[in-house]
N, C-alpha and C positions, 0 to 999 in steps of 0.2 A: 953186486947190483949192476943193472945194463944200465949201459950211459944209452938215455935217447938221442938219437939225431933230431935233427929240428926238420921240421916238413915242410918241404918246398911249394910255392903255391904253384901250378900248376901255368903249365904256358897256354897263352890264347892261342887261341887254332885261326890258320889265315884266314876262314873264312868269317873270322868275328871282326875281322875289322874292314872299315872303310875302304873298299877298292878306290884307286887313284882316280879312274873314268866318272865314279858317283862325285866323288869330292869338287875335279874339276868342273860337275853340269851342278851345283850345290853353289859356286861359286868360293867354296869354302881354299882358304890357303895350305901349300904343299903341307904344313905340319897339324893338319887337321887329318890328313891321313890316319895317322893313331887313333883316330876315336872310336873306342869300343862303345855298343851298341846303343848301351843306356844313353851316353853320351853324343852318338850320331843320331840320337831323336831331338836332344839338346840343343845339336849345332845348328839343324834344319831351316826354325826358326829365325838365326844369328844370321844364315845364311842367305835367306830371305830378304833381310834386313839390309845384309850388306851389297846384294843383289840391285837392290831399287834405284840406288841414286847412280850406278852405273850403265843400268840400262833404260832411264826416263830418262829424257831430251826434256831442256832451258827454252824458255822465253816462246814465242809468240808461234803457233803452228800456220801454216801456211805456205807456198811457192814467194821467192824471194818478190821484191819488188824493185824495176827502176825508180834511179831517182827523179827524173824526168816525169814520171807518173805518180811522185807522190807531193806534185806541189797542188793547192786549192784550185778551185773553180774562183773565175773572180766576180765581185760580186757584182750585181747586174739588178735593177737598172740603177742608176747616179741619177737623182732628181734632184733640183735645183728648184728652189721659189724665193723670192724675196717677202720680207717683215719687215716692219717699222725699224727694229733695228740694225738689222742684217739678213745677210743670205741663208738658207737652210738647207743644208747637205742632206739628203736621208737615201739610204742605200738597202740592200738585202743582203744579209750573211750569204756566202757559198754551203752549201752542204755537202757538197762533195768534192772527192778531187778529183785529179782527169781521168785517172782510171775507171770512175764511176764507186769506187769504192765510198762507205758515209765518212765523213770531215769528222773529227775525235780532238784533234788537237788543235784547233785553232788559237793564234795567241795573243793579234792585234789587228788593227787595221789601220794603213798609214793614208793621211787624208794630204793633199798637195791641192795648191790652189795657180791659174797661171791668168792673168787680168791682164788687159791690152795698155797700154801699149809695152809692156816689160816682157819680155820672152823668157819662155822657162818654167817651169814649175818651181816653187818653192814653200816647204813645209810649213801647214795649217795646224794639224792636229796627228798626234799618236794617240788611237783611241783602244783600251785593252778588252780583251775579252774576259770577262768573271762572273760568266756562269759554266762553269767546266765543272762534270759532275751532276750538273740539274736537268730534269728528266724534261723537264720545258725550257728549251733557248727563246733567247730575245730573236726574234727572226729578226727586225726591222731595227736600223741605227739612224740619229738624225743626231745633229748636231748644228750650231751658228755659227756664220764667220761675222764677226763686225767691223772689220778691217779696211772691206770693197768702199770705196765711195761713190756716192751716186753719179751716172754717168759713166761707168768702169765696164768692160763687157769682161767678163770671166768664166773659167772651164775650170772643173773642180776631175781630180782624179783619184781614185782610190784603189789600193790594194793589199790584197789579203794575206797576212802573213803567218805560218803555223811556229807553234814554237819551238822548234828547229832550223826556225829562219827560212826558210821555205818560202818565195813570195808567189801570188799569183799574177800573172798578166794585169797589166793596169788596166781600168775601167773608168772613162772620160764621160761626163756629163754634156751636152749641147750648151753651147756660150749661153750666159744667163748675162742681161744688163739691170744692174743694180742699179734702181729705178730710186726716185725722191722719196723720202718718208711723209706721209702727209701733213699739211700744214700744224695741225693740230697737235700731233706728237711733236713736230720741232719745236713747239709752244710750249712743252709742258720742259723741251731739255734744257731750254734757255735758262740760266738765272736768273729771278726774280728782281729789281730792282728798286731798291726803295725809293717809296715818293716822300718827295720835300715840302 
């Protein structure tokens, strides 16, 4: 009886497999070389895959920015009127910042009050901003101080600050004089006193 030999599979011929130049424009790794044909329609795919997140670019497209050019516009104008009870700040958001680019992050607005005869500013109000997100902003912000008393000439000053702390140039109102409340309303502040 012949003893069979056992049959060799046959060797791949160079040109079945992955040239080194394909592999590397594949992005595919040195040991991907080996892949015979079936297998180099396989990798293609993987290699696609692995391709992406090396050659897409992070975060915001654009030319850089100064920082100098990414603080707010400040807001403008500072109106001052007096109420029965107090004075009423009302101001305009910035919408932009000095680059002219649109305002996206705005985070507060710091409100400072300076009344005669005390020099100095000293803080009235931190007012936040919470519509971020909404397709309609509050354009217009007002708020009271009750503090001025009648007779007091005061300048209110405000400014814009993004949340990166970013502030804008401060924006001063014209001296306002916190004038009397009318007779009528000091009437109603008083407490009543019983009669005997």
């Amino acid at each position: 009886m012949r003893s069979r030999r056992p049959r060799l599979a046959p060797r791949a011929q160079p040109h079945s497999l992955v040239p080194a130049s394909r592999a590397a424009v594949l992005c595919l790794p040195p040991a991907a070389v080996l892949c015979l044909p079936l297998a180099a329609v396989l990798c293609v795919p993987l290699a696609a895959v692995l391709c992406v997140p090396l050659t897409s670019g992070c975060g915001k497209v654009g030319p850089p920015r100064l920082p100098e050019l990414a603080v707010p516009l400040a807001p403008q104008p500072v109106a001052v009127r007096n109420l029965a009870r107090g004075l009423e700040i009302t101001f305009r958001r910035p919408r932009r910042y000095l680059d002219g680019v649109p305002l996206d992050d705005l985070g507060s607005f710091e409100v400072s009050r300076s009344c005669e005869p005390t020099p100095g500013f000293v803080p009235v109000a931190d007012v936040p901003v919470v519509d971020h997100g909404r397709f309609q902003k509050q354009g217009e912000i007002s708020l009271v101080d009750f503090d001025p008393r009648p007779g007091q000439l005061c300048t209110y000053r405000v400014v814009a600050v993004t949340l990166d702390g970013y502030r804008s140039a401060p924006a001063d109102s014209t001296p306002t004089l916190r004038e009397a409340p009318p007779a009528d309303v000091t009437r109603e502040a008083e407490p009543s006193t019983p009669s005997r």
